[in-house]
ZAZAKE-994619 format. One record per residue (C-alpha): x, y, z; residue in three letters. Coordinates in steps of 0.25 Angstrom, whole numbers, padded with zeros to 4 digits, always signed. Example, Ala and Ser with C-alpha at 12.3 -4.5 7.8 and 13.67 -1.06 7.14 Angstrom:
BEGIN
+0049-0018+0031Ala;+0055-0004+0029Ser;
REM end
This chain:
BEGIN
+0314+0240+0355Unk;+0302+0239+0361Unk;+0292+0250+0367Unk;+0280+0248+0377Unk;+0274+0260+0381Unk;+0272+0260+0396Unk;+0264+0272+0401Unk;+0256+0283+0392Unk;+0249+0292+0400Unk;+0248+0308+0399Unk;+0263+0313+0398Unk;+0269+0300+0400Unk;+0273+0289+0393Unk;+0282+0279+0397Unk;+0288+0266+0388Unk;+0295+0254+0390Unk;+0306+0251+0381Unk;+0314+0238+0378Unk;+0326+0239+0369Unk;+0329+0223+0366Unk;+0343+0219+0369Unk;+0348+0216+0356Unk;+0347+0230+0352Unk;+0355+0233+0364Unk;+0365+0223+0362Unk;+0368+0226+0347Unk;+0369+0240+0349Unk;+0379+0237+0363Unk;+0386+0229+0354Unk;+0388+0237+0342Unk;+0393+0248+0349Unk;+0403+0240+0357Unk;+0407+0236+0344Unk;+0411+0249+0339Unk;+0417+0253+0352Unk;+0426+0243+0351Unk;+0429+0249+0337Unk;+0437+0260+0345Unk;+0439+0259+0360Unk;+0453+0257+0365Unk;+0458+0250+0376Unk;+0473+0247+0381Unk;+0479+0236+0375Unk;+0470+0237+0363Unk;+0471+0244+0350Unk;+0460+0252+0347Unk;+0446+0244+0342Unk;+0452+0232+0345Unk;+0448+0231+0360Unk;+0441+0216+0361Unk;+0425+0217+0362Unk;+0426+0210+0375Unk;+0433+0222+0380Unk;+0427+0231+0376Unk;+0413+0226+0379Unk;+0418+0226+0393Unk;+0422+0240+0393Unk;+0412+0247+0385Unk;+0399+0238+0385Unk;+0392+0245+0397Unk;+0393+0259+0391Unk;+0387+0253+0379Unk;+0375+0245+0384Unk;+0372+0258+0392Unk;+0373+0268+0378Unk;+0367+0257+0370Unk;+0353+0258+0381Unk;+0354+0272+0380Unk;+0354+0274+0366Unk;+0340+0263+0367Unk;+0334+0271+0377Unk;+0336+0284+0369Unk;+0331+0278+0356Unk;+0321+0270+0361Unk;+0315+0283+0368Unk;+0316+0291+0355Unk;+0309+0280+0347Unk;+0298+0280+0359Unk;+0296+0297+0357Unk;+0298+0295+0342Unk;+0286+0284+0341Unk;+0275+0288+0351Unk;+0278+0303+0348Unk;+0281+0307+0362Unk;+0285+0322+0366Unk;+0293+0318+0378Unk;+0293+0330+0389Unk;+0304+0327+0394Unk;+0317+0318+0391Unk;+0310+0303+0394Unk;+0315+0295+0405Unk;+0318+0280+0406Unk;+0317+0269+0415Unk;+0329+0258+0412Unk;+0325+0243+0415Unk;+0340+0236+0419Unk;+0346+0231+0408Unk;+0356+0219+0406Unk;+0364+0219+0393Unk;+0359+0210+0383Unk;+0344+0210+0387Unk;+0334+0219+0383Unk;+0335+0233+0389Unk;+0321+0240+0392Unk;+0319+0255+0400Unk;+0305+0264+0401Unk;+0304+0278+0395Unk;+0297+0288+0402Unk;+0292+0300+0394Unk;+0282+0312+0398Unk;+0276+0317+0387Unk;+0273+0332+0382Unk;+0258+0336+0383Unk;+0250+0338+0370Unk;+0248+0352+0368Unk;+0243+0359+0356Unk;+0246+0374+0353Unk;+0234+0383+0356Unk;+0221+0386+0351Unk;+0226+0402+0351Unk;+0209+0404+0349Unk;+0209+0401+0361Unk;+0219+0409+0368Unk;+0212+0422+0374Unk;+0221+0435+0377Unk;+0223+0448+0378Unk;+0233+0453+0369Unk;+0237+0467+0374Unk;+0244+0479+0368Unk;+0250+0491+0374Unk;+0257+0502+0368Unk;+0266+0513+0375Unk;+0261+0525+0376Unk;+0267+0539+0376Unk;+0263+0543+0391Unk;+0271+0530+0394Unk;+0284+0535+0386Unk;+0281+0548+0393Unk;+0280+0542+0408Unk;+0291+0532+0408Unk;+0301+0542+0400Unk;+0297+0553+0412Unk;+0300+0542+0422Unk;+0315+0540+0416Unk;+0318+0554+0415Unk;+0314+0557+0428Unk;+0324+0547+0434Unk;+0336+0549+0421Unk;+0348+0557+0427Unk;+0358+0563+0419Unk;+0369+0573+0419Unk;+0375+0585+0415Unk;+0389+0590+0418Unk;+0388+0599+0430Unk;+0391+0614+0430Unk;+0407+0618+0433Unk;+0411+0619+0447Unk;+0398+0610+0451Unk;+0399+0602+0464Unk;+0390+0589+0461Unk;+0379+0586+0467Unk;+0368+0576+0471Unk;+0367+0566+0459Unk;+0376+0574+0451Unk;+0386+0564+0443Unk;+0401+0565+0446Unk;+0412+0558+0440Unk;+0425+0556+0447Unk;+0438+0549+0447Unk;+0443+0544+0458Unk;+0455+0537+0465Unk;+0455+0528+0476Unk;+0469+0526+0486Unk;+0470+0518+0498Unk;+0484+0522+0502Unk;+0492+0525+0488Unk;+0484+0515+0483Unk;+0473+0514+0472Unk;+0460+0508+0474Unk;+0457+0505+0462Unk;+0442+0500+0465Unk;+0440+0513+0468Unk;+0450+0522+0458Unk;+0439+0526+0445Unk;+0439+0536+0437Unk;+0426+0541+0431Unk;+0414+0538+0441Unk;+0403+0542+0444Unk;+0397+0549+0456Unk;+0382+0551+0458Unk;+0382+0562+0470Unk;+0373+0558+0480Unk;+0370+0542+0474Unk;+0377+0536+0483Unk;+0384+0529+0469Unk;+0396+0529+0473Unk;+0405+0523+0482Unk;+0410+0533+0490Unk;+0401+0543+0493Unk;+0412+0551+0501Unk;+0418+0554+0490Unk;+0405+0559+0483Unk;+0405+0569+0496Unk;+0415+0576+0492Unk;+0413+0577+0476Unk;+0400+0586+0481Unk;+0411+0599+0484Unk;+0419+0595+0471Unk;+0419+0599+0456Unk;+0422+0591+0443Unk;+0440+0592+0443Unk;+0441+0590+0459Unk;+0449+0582+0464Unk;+0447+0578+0482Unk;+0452+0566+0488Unk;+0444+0559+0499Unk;+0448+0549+0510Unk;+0441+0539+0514Unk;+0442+0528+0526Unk;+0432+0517+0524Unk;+0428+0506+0534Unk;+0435+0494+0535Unk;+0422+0486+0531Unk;+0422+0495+0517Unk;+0417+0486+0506Unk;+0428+0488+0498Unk;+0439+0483+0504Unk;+0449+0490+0497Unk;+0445+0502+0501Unk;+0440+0495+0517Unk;+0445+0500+0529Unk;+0456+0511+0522Unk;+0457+0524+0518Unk;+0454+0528+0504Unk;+0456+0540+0497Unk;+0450+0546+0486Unk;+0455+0556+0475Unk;+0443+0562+0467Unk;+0442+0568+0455Unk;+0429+0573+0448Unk;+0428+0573+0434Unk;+0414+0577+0430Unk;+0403+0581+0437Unk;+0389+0580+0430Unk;+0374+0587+0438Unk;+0361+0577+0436Unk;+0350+0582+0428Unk;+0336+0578+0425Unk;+0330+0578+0411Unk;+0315+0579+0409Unk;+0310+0570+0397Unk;+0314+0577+0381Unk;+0324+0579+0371Unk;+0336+0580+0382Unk;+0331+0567+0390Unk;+0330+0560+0377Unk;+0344+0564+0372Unk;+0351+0562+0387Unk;+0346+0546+0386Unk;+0352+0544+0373Unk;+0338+0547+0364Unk;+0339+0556+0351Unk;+0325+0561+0355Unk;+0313+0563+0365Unk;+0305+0554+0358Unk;+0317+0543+0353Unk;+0318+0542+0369Unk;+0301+0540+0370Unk;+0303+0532+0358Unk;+0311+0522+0365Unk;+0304+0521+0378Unk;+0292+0519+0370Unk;+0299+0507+0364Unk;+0303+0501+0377Unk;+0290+0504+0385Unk;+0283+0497+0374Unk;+0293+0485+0373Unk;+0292+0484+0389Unk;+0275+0483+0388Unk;+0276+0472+0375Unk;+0285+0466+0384Unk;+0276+0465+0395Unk;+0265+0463+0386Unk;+0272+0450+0379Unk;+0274+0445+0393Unk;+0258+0447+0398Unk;+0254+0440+0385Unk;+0263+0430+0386Unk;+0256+0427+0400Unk;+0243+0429+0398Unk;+0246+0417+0386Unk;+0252+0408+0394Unk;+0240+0408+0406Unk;+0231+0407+0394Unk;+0239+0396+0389Unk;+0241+0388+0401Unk;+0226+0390+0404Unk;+0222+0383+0390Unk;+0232+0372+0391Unk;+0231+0358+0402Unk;+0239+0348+0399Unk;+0247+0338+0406Unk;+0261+0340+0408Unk;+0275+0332+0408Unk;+0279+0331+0424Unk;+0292+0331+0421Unk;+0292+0345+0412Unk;+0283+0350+0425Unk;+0294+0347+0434Unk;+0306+0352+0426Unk;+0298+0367+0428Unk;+0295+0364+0440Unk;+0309+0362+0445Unk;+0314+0371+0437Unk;+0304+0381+0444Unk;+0305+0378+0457Unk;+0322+0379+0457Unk;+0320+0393+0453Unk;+0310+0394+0462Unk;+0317+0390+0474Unk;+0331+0397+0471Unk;+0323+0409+0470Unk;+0315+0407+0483Unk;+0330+0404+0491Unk;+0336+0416+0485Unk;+0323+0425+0488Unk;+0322+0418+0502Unk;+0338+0420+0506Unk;+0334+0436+0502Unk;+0323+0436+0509Unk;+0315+0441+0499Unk;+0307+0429+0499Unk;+0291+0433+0500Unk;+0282+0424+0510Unk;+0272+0423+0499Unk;+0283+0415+0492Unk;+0289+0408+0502Unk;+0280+0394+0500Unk;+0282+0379+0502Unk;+0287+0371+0493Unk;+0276+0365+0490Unk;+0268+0378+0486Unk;+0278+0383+0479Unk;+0279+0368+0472Unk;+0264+0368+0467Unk;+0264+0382+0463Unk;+0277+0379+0454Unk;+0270+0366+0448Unk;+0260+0374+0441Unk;+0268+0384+0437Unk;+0277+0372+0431Unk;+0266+0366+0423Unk;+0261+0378+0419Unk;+0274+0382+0414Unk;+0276+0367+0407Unk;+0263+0368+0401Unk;+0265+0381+0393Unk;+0278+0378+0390Unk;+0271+0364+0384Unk;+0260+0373+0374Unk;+0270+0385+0372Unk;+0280+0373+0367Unk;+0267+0367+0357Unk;+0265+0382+0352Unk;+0278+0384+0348Unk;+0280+0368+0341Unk;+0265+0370+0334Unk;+0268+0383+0329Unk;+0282+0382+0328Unk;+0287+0395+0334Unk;+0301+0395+0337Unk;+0312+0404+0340Unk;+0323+0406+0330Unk;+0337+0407+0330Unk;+0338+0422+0332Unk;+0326+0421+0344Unk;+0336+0411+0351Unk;+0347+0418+0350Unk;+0341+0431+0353Unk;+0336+0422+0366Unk;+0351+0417+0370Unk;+0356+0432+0367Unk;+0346+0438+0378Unk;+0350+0429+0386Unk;+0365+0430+0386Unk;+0362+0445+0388Unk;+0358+0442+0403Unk;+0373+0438+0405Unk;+0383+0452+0404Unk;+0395+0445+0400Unk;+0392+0431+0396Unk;+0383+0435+0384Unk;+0392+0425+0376Unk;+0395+0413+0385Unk;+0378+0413+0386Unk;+0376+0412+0371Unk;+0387+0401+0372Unk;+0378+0392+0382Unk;+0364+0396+0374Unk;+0373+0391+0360Unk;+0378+0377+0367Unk;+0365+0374+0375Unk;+0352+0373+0368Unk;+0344+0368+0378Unk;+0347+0381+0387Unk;+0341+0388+0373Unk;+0331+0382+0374Unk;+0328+0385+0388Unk;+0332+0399+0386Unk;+0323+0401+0372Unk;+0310+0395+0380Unk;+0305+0408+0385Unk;+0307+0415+0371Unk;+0300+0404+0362Unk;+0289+0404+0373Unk;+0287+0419+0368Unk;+0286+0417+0355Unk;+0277+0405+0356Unk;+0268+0414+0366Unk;+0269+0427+0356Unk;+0264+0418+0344Unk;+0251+0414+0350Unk;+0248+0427+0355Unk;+0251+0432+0340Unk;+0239+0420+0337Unk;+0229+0425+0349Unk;+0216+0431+0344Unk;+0215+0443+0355Unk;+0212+0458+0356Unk;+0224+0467+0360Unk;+0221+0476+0369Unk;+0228+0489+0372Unk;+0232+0492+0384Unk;+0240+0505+0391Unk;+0252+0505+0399Unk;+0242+0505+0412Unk;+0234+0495+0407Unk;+0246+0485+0402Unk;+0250+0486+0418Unk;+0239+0482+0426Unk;+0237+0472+0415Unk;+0253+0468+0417Unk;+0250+0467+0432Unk;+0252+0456+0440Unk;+0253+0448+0427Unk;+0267+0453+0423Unk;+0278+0454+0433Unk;+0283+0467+0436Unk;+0267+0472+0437Unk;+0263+0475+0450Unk;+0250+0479+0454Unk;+0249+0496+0455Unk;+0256+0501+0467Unk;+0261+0488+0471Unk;+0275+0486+0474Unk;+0284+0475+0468Unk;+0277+0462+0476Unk;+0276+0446+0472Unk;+0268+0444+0457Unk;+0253+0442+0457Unk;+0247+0430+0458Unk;+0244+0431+0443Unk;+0259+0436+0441Unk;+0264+0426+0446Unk;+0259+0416+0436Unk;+0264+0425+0425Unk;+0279+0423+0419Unk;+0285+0410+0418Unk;+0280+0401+0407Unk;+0287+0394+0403Unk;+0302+0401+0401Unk;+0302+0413+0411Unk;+0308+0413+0426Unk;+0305+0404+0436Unk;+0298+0409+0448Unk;+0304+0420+0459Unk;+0301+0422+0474Unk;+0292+0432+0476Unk;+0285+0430+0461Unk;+0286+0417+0460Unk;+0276+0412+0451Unk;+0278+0426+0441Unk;+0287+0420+0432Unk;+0285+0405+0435Unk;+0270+0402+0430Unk;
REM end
């Protein structure tokens, strides 16, 4: 074999490779060979099928798998030798070949940048803390009591009334016969919600008691959207089985014990818990960007076209579907309705940006050697089987017999550990900050942090650029860039 190198510049390298024919033709040759040790063919016993024949036969197929096995080894020794981190599968340039001559083809390679991990000295941030505070438990347990219903049976002989709770059985005839779509026993009747599906019937259930029994006739329209029931005459035989009155609780030892809590304070204890997951949640997520400007900010580097374009594209048919869907809706704002080709150079540098980080966040976690383990990735393929009710188990199959969609699917979770590990190494204060404070600081960085007294609009221009390196969603109409940059 023999290797001239072509073109080295930046990310790409490119070699001219000549494998001489007798390597070819001895290889062509020993595998016809031991074909021949086999094959069967129709007048022949098996192995005895004359070379001629089966040269004739199979010899084409062999010259092809004997190239491919050259081309494949000769690019592994070419990697192997110049230490070469290809970024994406080489590709080849095949010169025509005639059987029994030399056989010669060019390997194309982009390279992976250099990068080295960061000097974390470097790396300037604010590290921010926030615990919840009691006024917080307080206001947002207030909130929930204020809109938490319950019920308590309602007084003998009581008529229900508005948003009282009523349970019935009910039967359903067109004719003699039974609808059985509409024959239940045991539902449940808000009075005055306008929850259930015949509100006619919820009429008459305001002059009657629990044990009553009334029968309603009813004629629908012949346009009724259940056509079992449309254009005919329905009746209904009603029995009530319970009546309940709605009730408010203020916040104690009753509210606690109605929502399932032993206590008052197990009840604050466990709001406390979640408010303060919810704000380390938020919190991890405002480091995580911060980190990620900084880095991008500290790293230029040239970039593998081919690992741009792969984003890009991947990007941009999110992109677009999301755009259509929005557009056929109408839901599509004017501020996002752009050209192609604005929409194309502001997508390009979020795809750079996005293969850049995911470059330096992939050295971090080589040079340091962080990794998830067995558990992390199963804990990964399980939360994720959790999003599909029903086909938990045929998901874990896929994950089980697919590891390159792991991969893909553990991205985003190695991303947080590598990112967690160098804000654990960063030098910087914490600062404390309340609940207001954590909010204005949240605002127009996180999503879902509006300015005050804004209603829900499009992300910020700094939003925008906040959540989608390098594993989070693609971009959406209307925040388009939020979750792509």
């Amino acid at each position: 074999m023999n290797v001239k190198q072509n073109v080295s510049e930046k990310l790409k390298q490119e070699f001219h490779i000549t494998i001489e024919s007798d390597e070819i033709v001895r290889r062509v040759t020993e595998s016809l060979a031991e074909k021949s040790k086999t094959v069967s063919m129709p007048g022949f016993r098996p192995g005895k099928v004359p070379m001629t024949v089966v040269r004739q036969r199979y010899e084409g197929s062999i010259i092809q798998d004997a190239l491919n096995h050259f081309i494949q080894d000769a690019s592994r020794n070419v990697l192997k030798e110049n230490k070469i981190k290809p970024a994406m599968q080489p590709t080849y340039t095949l010169d025509p070949y005639t059987h029994g001559q030399n056989f010669s083809f060019k390997l194309h390679i982009e390279t992976l940048p250099e990068v080295t991990a960061p000097d974390y000295s470097k790396i300037k941030m604010e590290k921010i803390v926030s615990v919840v505070e009691d006024k917080e438990v307080d206001a947002f347990i207030k909130q929930q009591a204020e809109i938490k219903t319950f019920f308590r049976p309602a007084p003998e002989n009581a008529k229900p009334m508005h948003d009282d709770r009523v349970i019935i059985s009910l039967e359903t005839r067109v004719g003699k016969n039974v609808v059985k779509l509409f024959t239940v026993k045991d539902a449940t009747v808000r009075i005055g919600t306008k929850n259930f599906l015949f509100d006619f019937i919820e009429t008459e259930l305001l002059t009657k008691k629990v044990g009553d029994s009334f029968v309603v006739e009813h004629a629908f329209p012949a346009d009724y959207q259940h056509k079992a029931l449309a254009g005919k005459t329905a009746t209904f035989n009603v029995i009530i089985v319970s009546h309940d009155n709605l009730i408010k609780l203020p916040f104690g030892e009753e509210f606690a014990k109605e929502c399932g809590f032993e206590s008052a304070e197990a009840l604050k204890a466990q709001v406390r818990q979640e408010l303060q997951n919810q704000i380390n949640t938020n919190i991890h997520l405002y480091h995580k960007r911060i980190l990620l400007d900084v880095l991008s900010e500290q790293y230029d580097f040239d970039l593998p076209p081919s690992l741009v374009k792969s984003e890009f594209d991947s990007i941009w048919a999110r992109l677009k579907s999301e755009m259509d869907e929005a557009r056929k809706q109408g839901l599509l704002e004017a501020e996002d309705d752009k050209s192609d080709a604005e929409l194309t150079a502001e997508y390009q540098i979020i795809a750079e940006r996005r293969v850049r980080l995911g470059l330096v966040i992939a050295e971090i976690s080589r040079s340091e050697n962080i990794r998830l383990d067995d558990k992390e990735i199963q804990n990964a393929i399980i939360q994720e089987a959790l999003k599909y009710q029903g086909q938990e188990r045929q998901v874990v199959d896929y994950y089980r017999n697919n590891p390159q969609a792991v991969d893909m699917l553990i991205a985003p979770v190695l991303e947080d550990k590598v990112l967690a590990s160098i804000i654990e190494k960063i030098n910087a204060k914490e600062t404390t900050l309340s609940a207001t404070e954590l909010r204005k600081r949240f605002t127009g960085i996180l999503p879902g942090f509006e300015e005050e007294n804004d209603a829900p609009k499009a992300a910020s221009k700094k939003e925008k650029a906040a959540n989608e390196d390098n594993s989070a969603e693609t971009a959406k109409p209307k925040k388009a860039k939020k979750s792509a940059e």
